[in-house]
N, C-alpha and C positions, 0 to 999 in steps of 0.2 A: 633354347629351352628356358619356360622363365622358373622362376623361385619358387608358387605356385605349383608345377608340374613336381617340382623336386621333391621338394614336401609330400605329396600325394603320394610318390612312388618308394620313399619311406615310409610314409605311411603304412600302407598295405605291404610294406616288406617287412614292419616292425608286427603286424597286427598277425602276419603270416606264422611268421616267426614263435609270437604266441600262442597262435590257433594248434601248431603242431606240437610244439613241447606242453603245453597242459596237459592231454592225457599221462604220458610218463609224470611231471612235476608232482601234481594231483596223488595217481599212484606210490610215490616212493614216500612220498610223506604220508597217508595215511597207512602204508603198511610200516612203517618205522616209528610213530605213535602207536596202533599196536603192540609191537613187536617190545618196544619201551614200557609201556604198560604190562604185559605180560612179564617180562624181564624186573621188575619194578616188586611185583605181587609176588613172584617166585624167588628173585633174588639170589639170578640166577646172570653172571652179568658176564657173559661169553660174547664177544664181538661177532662173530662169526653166525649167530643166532641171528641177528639182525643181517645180517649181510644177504644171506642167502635167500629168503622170503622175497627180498626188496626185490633181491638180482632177480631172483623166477616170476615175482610181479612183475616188474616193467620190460621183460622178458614176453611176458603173455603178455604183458599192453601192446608192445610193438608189434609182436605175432599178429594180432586182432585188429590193430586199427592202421596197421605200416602201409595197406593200400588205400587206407583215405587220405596218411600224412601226405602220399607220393602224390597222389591227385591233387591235391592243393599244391605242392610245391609247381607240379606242371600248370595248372590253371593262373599262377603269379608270375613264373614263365615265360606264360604265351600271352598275357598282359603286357610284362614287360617289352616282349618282340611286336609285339601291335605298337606302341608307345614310340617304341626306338624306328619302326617302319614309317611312322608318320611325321618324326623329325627332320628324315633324310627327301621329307617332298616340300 
């Protein structure tokens, strides 16, 4: 396997990797900016206020996008199994 290959399959593990936590990442930050701002205006400054939004957003994220995160994991996978199949000739 040269240096080249290795790299590469970092690469796309790293990029993968990205691809599937931005929707949660994205989500909990902008409902915790919110939620901050709200808390901010009201002055109203209860931890739990914040908690629970983020939890039920990224809660719904996962709900909503958890079968495209899995297909991307399987699709980097079965990359990987293609890669490792053509080592072994």
């Amino acid at each position: 396997m040269s240096d080249q290959a290795i790299v590469e399959i970092m690469t796309q593990a790293l990029l993968t990797a990205a691809k599937i936590s931005a929707p949660i990442l994205v989500t909990a930050v902008v409902v915790g900016v919110v939620m901050g701002l709200i808390q901010s205006v009201t002055q109203v400054q209860e931890q739990a206020l914040a908690f629970v939004p983020k939890f039920l957003a990224v809660g719904a994220v996962i709900a909503l996008s958890g079968s495209w995160m899995l297909a991307q994991m399987v699709a980097l996978a079965e990359q990987l199994l293609v890669l490792a199949g053509d080592l072994a000739k």
